[in-house]
N, C-alpha and C positions, 0 to 999 in steps of 0.2 A: 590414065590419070583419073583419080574419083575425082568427084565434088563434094563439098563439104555436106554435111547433113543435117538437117533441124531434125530433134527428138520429137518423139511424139508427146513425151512427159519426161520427166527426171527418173521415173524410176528404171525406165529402158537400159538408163548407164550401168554396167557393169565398174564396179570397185577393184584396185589395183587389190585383190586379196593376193598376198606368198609370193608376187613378185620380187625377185632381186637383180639388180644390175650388176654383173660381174666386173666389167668393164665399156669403157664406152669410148670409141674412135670419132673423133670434130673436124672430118676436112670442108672447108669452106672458102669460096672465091670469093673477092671482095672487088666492085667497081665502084671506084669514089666517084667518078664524073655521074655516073646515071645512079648513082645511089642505090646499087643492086648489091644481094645478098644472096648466094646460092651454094649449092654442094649436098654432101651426104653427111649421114652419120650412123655407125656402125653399134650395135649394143652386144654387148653377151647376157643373155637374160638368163635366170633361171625361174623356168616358166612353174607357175601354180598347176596344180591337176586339172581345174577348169578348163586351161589350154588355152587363156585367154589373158594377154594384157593388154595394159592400160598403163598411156603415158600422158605428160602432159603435151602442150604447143599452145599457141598462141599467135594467131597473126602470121603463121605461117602458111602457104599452100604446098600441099603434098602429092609430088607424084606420083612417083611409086614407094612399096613397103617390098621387101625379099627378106623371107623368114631361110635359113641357110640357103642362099642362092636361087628360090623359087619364091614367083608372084604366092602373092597372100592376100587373102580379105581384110577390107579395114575401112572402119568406120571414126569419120572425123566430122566433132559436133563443134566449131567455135562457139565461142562465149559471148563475143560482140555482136551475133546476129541474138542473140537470146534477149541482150541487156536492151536492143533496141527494141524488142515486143514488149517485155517489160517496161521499161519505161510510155511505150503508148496506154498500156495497159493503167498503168499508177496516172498518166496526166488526164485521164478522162475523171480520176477519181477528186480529184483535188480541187475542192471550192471555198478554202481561204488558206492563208499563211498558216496558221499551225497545220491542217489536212497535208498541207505544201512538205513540212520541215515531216511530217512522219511517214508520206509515199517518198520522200529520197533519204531518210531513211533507212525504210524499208528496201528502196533498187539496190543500195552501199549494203546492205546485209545480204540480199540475194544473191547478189554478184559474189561476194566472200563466200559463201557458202560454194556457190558452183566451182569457184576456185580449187576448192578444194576433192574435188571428183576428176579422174583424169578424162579427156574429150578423144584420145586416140586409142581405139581399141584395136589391136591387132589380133588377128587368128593364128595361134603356131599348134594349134591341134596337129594339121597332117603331117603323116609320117612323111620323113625323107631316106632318100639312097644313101648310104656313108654314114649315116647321122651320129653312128660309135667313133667312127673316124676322126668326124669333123671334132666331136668333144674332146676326145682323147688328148687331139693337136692344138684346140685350144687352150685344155691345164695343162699343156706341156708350156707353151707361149705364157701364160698368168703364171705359173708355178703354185695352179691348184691341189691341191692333194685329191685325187679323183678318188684314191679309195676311202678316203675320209667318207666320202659326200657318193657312193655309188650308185646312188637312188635318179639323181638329183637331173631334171630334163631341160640343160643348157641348150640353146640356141642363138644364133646367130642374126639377129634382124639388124637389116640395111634400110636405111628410111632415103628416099631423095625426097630434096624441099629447095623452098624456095621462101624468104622472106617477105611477106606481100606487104603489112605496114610496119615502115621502121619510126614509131611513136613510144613506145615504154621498152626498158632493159635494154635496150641500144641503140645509137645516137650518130646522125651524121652531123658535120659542121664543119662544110667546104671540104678541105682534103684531109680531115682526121672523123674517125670513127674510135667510140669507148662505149662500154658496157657498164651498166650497175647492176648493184646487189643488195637491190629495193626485194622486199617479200614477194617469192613466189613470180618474179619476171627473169631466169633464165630461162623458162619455156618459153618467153616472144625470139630468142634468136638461135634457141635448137632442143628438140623435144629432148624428152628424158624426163625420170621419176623426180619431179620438182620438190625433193622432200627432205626434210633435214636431217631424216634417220637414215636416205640411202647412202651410199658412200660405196665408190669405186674410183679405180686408176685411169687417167685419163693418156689416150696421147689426139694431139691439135696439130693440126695443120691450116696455113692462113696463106693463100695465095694473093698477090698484092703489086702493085705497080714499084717499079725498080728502085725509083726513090722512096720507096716507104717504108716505114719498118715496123713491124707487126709484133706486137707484147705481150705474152699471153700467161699463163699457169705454168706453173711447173720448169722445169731447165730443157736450155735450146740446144737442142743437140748438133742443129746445122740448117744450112739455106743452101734452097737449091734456086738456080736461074734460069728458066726456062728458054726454048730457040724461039718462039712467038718475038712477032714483031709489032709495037715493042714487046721487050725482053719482060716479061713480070718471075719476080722474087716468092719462091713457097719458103716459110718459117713453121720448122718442124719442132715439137714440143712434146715433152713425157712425165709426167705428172707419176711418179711412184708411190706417193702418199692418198690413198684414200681419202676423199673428200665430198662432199654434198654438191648438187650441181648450182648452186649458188656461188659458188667460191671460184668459178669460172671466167675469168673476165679475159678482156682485150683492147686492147689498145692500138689504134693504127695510125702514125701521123708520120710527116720529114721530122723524124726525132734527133735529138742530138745525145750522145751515150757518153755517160761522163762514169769509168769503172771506179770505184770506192780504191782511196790509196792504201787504209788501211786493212781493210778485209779484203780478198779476192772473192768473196761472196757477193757481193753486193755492187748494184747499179744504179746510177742514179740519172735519171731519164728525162728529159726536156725536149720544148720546142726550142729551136736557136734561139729565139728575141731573148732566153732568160738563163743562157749559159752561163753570164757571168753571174746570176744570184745565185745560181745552182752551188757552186763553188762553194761560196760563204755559207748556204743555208745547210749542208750536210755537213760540215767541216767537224760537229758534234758525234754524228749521227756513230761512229763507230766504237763510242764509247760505253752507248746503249745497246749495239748490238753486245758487245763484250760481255758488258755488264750481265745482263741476262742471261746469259754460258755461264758465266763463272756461280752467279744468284742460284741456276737450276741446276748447275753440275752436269750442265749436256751442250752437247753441239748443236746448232741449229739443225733444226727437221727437215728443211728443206731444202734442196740444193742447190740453190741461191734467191734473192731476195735484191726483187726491182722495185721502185722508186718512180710511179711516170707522175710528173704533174703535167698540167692541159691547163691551155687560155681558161680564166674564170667565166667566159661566155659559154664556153662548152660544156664545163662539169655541171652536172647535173646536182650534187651534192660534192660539200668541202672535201670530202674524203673517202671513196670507197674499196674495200676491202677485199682481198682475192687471196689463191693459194700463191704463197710466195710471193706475192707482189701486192702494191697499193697505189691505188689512182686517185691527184689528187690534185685542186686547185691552187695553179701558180699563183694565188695572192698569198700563200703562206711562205713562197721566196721571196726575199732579201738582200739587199746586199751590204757591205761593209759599212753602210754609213748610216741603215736603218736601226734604232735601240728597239722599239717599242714592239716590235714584232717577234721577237729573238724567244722569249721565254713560253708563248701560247707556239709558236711554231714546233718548236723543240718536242712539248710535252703531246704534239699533236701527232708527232712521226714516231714517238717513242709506244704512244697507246697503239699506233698500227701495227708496229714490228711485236710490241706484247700480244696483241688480237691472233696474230700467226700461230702462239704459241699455245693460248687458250680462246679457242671459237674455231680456229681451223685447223691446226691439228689434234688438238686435243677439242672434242665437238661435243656437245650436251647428247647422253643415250634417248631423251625425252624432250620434248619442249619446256616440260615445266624444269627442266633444270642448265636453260637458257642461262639464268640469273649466275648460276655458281659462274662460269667462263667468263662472263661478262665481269664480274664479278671480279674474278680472278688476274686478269689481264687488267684491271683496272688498280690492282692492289698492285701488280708487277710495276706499273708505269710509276706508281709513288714510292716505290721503293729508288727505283733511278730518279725521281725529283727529291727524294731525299738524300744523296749521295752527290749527284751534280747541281741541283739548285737552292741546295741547303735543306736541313729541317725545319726553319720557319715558315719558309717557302710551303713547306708539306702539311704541317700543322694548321697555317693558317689557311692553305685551300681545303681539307679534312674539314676544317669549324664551319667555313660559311659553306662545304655542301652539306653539312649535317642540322646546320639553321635552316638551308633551302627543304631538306627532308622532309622536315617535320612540320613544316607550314604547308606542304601539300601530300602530306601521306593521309588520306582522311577517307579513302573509296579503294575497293576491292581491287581497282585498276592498278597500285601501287603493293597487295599480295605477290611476291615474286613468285613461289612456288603452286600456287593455286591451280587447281584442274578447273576450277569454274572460270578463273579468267580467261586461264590461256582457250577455254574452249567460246567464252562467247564475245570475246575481243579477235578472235582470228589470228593472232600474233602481229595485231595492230599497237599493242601494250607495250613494243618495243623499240617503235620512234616516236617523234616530237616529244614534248613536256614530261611525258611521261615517262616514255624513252630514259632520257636525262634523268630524270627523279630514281626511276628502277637502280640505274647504273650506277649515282650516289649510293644510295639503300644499300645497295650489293656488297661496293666498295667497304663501307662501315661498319657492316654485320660483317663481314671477313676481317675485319681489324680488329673488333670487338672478341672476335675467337683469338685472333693475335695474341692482344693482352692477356685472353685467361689462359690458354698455354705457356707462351714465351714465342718469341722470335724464334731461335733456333727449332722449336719442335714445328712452327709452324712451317717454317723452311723447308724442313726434312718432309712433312706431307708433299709440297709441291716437287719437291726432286723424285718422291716415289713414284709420284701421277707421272710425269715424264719419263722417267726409267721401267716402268712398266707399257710406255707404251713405244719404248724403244728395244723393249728384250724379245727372245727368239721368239715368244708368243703373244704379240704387239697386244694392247687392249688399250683403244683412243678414243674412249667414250670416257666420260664420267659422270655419275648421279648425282644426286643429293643423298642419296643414300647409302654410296659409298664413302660418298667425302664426310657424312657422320662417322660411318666407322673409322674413317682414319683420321678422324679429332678423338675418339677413343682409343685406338689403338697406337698409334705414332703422338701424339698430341697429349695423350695421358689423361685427358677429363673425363669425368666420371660419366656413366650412363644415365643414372638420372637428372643431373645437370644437362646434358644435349638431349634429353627426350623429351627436358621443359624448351629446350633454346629454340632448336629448329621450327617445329609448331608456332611456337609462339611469334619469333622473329621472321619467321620465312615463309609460313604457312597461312598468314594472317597478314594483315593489316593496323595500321596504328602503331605511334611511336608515344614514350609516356611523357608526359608533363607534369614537372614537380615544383611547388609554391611552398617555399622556406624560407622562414626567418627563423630569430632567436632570441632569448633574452641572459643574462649574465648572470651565473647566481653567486654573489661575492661571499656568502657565508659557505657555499660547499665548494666553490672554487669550479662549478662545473659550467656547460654550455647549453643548455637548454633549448632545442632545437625540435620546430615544429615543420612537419611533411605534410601536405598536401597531394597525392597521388593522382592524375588523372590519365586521360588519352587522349591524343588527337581526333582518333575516331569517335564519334557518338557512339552510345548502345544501338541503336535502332539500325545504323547503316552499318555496325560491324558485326551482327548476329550473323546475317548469311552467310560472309565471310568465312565465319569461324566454323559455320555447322557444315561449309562445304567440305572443308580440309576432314581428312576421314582419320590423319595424326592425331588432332587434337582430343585433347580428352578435357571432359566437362567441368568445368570451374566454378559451378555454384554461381557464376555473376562475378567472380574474380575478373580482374582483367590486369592482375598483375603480370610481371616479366622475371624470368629466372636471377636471383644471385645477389650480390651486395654491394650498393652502391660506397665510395669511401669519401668519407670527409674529410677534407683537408685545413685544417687547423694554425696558421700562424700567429705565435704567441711570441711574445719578448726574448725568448732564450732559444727558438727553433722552430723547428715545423715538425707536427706532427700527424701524420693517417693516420683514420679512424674508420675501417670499414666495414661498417655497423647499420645501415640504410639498409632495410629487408625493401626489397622491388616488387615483391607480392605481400598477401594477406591482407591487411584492413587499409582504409585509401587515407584514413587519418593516425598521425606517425606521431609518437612523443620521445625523442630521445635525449639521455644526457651524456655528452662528454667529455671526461673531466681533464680538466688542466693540470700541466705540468708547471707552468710559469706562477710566480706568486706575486701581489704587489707591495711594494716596500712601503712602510707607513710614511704619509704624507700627509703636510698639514693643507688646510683646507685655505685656498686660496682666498684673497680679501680682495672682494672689488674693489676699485680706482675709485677717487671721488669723482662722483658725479656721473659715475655710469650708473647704466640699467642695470635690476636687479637680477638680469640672467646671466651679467659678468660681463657682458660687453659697451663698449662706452659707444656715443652717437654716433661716430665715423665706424663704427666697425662691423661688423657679421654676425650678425644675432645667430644665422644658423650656424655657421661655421663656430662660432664660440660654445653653442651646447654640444654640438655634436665633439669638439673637442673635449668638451670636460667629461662626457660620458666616457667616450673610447680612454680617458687617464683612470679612471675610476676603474678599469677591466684592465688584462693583462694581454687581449685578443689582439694583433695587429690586423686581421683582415682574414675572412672565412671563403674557401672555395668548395663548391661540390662537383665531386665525380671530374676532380683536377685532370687525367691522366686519358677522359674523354674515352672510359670504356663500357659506356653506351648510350644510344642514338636515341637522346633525352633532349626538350625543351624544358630547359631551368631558368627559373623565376627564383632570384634569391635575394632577402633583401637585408640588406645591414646598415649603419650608420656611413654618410657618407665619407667620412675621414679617412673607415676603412675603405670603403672605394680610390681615395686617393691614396690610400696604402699599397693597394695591390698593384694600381696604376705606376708610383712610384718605384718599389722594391721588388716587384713580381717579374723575373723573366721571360717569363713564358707570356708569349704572342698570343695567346687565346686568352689567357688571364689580363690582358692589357687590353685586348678588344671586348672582352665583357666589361670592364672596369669602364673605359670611354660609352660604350652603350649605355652604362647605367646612369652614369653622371650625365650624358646628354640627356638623358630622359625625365631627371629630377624636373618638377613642377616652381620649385623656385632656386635660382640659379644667384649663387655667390661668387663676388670676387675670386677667392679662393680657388673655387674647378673653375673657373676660367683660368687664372695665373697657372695652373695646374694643368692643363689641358694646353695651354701655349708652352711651356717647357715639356713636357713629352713630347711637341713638334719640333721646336729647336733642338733637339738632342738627336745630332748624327749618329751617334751607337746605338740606337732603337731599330726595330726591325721597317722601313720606308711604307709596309701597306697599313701598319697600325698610325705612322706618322699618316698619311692621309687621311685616316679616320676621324684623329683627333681636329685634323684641319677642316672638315665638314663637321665637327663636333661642334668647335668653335664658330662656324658660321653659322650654326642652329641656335647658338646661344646667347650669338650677337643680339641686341636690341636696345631701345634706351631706357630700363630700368638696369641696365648694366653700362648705358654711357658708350655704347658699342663696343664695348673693351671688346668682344673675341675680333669684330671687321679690324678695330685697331690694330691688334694684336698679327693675324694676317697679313695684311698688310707691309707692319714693321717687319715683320717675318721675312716676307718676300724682298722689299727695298735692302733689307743688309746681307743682304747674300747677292742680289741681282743688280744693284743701282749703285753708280757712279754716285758720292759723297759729296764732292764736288763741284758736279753739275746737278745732280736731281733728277738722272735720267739714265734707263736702263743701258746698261755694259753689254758690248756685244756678245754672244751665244758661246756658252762654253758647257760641253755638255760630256766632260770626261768622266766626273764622277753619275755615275747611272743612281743610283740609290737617292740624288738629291735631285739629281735632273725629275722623276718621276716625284719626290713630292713638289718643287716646284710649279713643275705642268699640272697639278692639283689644285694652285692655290687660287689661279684666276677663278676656275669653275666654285669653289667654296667663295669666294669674294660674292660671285652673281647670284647665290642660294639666300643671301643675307636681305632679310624681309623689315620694312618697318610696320607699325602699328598699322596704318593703310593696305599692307601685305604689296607696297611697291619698293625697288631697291632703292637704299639710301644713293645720293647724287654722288657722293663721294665712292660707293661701288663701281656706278658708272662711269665715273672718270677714271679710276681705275686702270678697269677691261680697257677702254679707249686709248690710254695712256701708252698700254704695252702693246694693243695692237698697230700703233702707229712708232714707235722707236723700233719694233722688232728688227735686229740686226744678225747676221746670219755670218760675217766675213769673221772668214779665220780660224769657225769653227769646223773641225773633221766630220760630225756628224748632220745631216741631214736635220732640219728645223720644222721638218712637214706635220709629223704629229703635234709637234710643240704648238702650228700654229692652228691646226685644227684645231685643238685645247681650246686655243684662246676665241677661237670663231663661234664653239658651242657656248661658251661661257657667255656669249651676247646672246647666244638665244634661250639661259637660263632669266634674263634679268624680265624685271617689271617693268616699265616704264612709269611713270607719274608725272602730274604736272613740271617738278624740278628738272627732272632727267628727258624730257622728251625731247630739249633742247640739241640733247648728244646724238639723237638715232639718224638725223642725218651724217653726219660725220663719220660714223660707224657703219650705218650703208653704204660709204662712200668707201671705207676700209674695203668692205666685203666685197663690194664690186670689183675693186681694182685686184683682190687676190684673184677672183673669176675668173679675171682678163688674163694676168700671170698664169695661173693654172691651165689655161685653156693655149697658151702660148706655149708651155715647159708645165707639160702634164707632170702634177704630183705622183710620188708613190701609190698605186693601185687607185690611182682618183680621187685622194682622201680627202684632199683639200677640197675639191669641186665637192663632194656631195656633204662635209660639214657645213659649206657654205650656203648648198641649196636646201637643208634639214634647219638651217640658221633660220634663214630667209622663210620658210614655211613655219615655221615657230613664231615669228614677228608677226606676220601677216595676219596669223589665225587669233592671238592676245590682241592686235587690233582691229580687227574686224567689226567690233561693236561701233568703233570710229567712222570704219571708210565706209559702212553701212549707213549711217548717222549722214554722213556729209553726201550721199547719191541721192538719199532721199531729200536733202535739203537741195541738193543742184534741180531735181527733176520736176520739186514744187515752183524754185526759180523759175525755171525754163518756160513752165507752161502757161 
């Protein structure tokens, strides 16, 4: 047995240079009582002429290393004795706060760096006995083409180890063990090339105590039961698809195995306590596996596809990802009587089973082309949210990621393609914030080729990716540079068109910003439309950017974007596109476009007696009366840009408000109906009118329910008393004629069959508590309100569960202000909150929803009055003394 070794310096280490993993064998023993991890693992390497490899490990202790059946030299450097000289090192240097944030730092980048150097150097220089032998019978076993490769000096290293700390990439908790696939921690639970470019066939084996059932990669061939007393269970596994040793996971717990009725492919895997949400929560699930067969015109790649969720205390993260399988926290199961969870669950299992298809089988040749997969798999899942959760559904989650985009695409760190990030972020650029932001980006620059192909051409690229890496001479990589050519070649768009697109969208950073308005020219009948071009990025922080990417070619200071944006034009007699918007060249834009619509002569209206001379009498809408008479004077009904959202633009466009309530009123389209309520929430003086206007797109059940929510926060934004509170009124009445007994004046028990109204409903309290008067405290009538419903809330009779309904109304007290009028209620309303506490903690809610809205209530209250209970210790402590 060696002992581990501290380097003398960094450069001592030898680089995995021409190493390749052929394949690699995972037998391992698992003891949940003492929390032990042990066994071997087997590699076929094909060794570099140096005659030396390097792998990774981590927190492992290693016994012995057997290069084809003979002891071998081997040098093993952990990282965690390094990171603790280091950090001695950095804490003598640090003499205040800022010194503090730039030596940790500095430890977070040294440490990434070392990560990236393998610390297990093996020696397979010497010669062995057989060693034709042994190769020969190894590509007979792999179905190597040995004469292909006749050069090539495969061996055989056997590593034994032992797990010394199980703290990152794998996890005990009590009697279940899981793995994740965080960056770069398959190496803490079995060495191997930890690298996204390696990629071999796995087979696993997982020895385990008889009641347990061990989860792993790839299809179970069989279990064997050992004569040991007790009896322990091996779960033998074969993994045929090349994959990176990231995609490795495991899963050990008393599982409970619920086979898919509709595919025989597929398992869906639990602890007991949640068999019965298991049931309801996949009941979906095999219309998305279908779906995606039938979308790519293949079979699934893998031969078969598990499902394990684990107690929310154990997962490490909501979801992670493996070959053939995904591990994930049971608070995304459900059962029949929960609504609110059904739709984020759905689209959460559907992005996994996509991930399978692009990220781990089909895997990026490069890091920097991470983005296209991710990318990719993210567009597949909307394709299934378009098909089973509708196109508004798709539309309207597309708009607000592509509004989140562009509020934070503003740093290199949001470049998807970039060598300079991926190299000085570590490929830390693809979780948290940013993570997210990449993965939108991705999504929308892939949609955006969508549009300028077509659907069908864009289809047929993904079915070739997949058929090519299913034909006799598999190829399950793919670039960025291939998937340009086949937006060229299958997709039909020109070359110089994608050799501005890519550089500029994918290579770079920054998304553009366009400021438009217009003015009416009635003697030439045309639209006069003024462009402001900008970027989210400044100059200064996007130059590096741009001069890192070696694509790009130099632009003089342009920082326009390939192609032409289209105008969408509604006039009196139709709608007409105009795609006439040049996205590069000068940053200020003059265009005109001319109308089809003509106006019919009309005489000129006579004001009323005794009104103003702008047409409107005392009681009426001065703004709303000009803004009418101008929109009659134009043939315009209401102007949109880049209607069809083919590309990832922040647009500022401004036109008279009528047409806003044009577009709001006759526009279908859910994006044009959520820009339409943006704009009008935002106007600086607010008339009757968008308010009456903004409360009928809430009462209209044929509207799509997440724009009806919008408008209901619209409306409570617009509440105030130079409006008489008309939008709180308006809510309000809203609420009472759908929910309240006529009668009596008091809320009807819970009926929660229509979903679509139930979700704006459970809206309206929380818009009720957002409603501010001039003091910025809630009017008392808000707070009677909330109060009102949280004390009638009635629950008999209804089939669905009331939990999120009442968390709704729990957060909504901890939206309000309190002021001298309403402080009257906060006892009363603590008295609500407490007593759900006490229920809750008697008849636990769904995933504890209720308990922790109450105690997020309760910390919201506390913290708005604090300037109070402050105010009154110091007055008790002067008393006292």
């Amino acid at each position: 047995m060696a002992k581990p070794r501290k380097p003398k310096n960094e450069e001592t280490k030898v680089e995995n240079s021409g190493a390749v993993v052929r394949h690699q064998k995972l037998c391992l023993s698992i003891d949940m009582e003492k929390h032990q991890i042990y066994g071997y693992t087997e590699l076929e390497i094909a060794v570099p002429d140096i005659g030396i490899v390097g792998l990774h490990a981590e927190n492992l202790g290693i016994e012995s290393v057997l290069v084809d059946g003979e002891p071998t030299e081997f040098e093993y450097y952990p990282h965690n004795h390094q990171n603790v000289e280091n950090e001695k090192r950095w804490r003598s240097m640090v003499s205040s706060p800022s010194s503090a944030a730039d030596a940790a730092a500095a430890v977070y980048i040294s440490a990434l760096e070392r990560e990236l150097v393998p610390n297990l150097l093996i020696n397979c220089c010497k010669p062995f006995k057989g060693l034709t032998d042994q190769i020969e019978q190894m590509n007979l076993e792999n179905k190597l083409d040995s004469s292909a490769e006749p050069k090539q000096n495969v061996k055989l290293v056997r590593i034994d180890y032992w797990v010394e700390k199980v703290e990152v990439g794998i996890h005990f908790d009590g009697n279940a063990l899981h793995t994740d696939n965080q960056i770069r921690r398959a190496r803490c639970w079995f060495p191997c090339i930890d690298d996204t470019t390696q990629r071999c066939c796995y087979d696993l084996e997982f020895t385990v105590s008889q009641n347990l059932i061990a989860v792993s990669a790839g299809s179970l061939l069989y279990q064997v039961l050992s004569k040991d007393d007790p009896p322990r269970k091996t779960y033998v596994y074969r993994l045929d698809v090349p994959v990176s040793a990231k995609w490795i996971t495991l899963a050990v717990a008393p599982f409970e195995v619920l086979p898919d009725h509709h595919q025989s492919l597929m398992s869906h895997i639990c602890l007991p306590a949640n068999v019965s949400k298991i049931h309801n929560t996949v009941e979906f699930f095999h219309n998305a596996f279908s779906h995606y067969e039938t979308y790519l015109d293949a079979k699934f790649p893998f031969g078969s596809y598990k499902q394990v969720f684990l107690a929310p205390e154990m997962a490490v993260s909501s979801s992670t990802f493996g070959a053939a399988m995904g591990i994930f926290s049971s608070q995304i199961l459900y059962d029949e009587k929960v609504i609110d969870q059904a739709i984020d669950t759905s689209i959460k299992l559907s992005f996994a089973l996509a991930r399978q298809w692009f990220g781990v089988y089909i895997t990026p040749e490069l890091p920097n082309d991470e983005w296209l997969l991710d990318g990719l798999a993210g567009f597949l899942t909307d394709s299934f949210i378009k098909k089973f959760l509708g196109n508004n559904e798709a539309r309207y989650r597309r708009y607000k990621a592509n509004c989140a985009v562009c509020k934070a695409d503003d740093s290199g760190a949001t470049a998807l393609s970039s060598s300079a990030s991926c190299k000085d972020l570590y490929g830390t650029q693809c979780i948290g914030i940013f993570g997210k932001i990449r993965s939108c980006k991705s999504v929308a620059i892939l949609q955006m080729l969508e549009k300028q192909m077509g659907s069908n051409f864009f289809r047929k690229i993904l079915q070739n990716i997949i058929s090519r890496a299913q034909g006799a001479s598999p190829v399950r990589t793919l670039s960025t540079k291939e998937f340009r050519h086949f937006a060229n070649k299958v997709g039909n768009l020109e070359r110089p068109f994608l050799k501005e697109f890519f550089p500029r969208w994918v290579g770079t950073c920054g998304c553009p910003v366009l400021r438009m308005g217009f003015s009416y020219n009635k003697r030439k009948n045309i639209v006069e439309l003024a462009v402001l071009r900008d970027c989210t990025v400044k100059p200064d922080s996007r130059t590096p950017v741009l001069s890192s990417n070696t694509d790009s070619e130099n632009r003089d200071g342009d920082i326009g974007w390939p192609g032409m944006m289209s105008i969408r034009v509604h006039e009196l007699d139709g709608m007409y596109d105009h795609p006439i918007l040049p996205m590069a060249g000068d940053a200020w834009q003059l265009l005109e476009i001319q109308c089809h619509s003509k106006l019919a002569a009309r005489r000129a209206l006579k004001p009323k007696k005794g009104s103003k001379p702008d047409g409107c009498d005392d009681n009426g809408d001065a703004v709303a009366g000009l803004d009418m008479r101008s929109s009659m004077e134009s043939p315009l009904s209401w102007i949109r840009a880049d209607p069809e959202m083919e590309y990832l633009a922040e647009i500022h466009f401004n036109q008279p408000v009528q047409m806003w309530i044009n577009q709001l009123e006759k526009d279908g389209d859910v994006v044009a109906q959520a820009q339409a309520i943006a704009a009008l929430e935002a106007l600086p003086h607010l008339s009757f009118n968008v308010v009456n206007t903004l409360n009928n797109f809430l009462s209209d059940s044929k509207a799509f329910w997440r724009v009806r929510i919008e408008a209901a926060y619209a409306l409570a934004n617009t509440a105030s008393e130079e409006t008489d509170w008309a939008g709180l009124l308006h809510l309000v009445k809203f609420y009472k004629s759908r929910r309240f007994d006529e009668n009596i004046g008091l809320p009807r028990p819970n009926d929660f069959r229509d979903f679509s109204e139930y979700f704006v409903l459970e809206a309206i309290p929380h818009a009720v508590a957002m409603v501010r008067a001039a003091d910025n405290k809630s009017p008392r009538e808000a707070v009677e309100f909330v109060l009102q419903l949280l004390k009638y809330n009635d629950n008999n009779g209804n089939p669905y569960s009331d939990v999120f309904w009442l968390a709704a109304l729990v957060q909504s007290v901890g939206e309000l202000e309190f002021g001298q009028q309403s402080i009257l209620f906060l006892s009363s309303l603590l008295k609500r909150i407490d007593r759900l506490l006490q229920f809750d903690r008697l008849m636990p809610s769904y995933n504890g929803i209720l308990t922790i809205s109450c105690i997020r209530t309760l910390t919201q209250i506390a913290l708005k009055l604090s300037g109070f209970i402050s105010l009154g210790f110091q007055y008790y402590m002067a008393s006292s003394s």
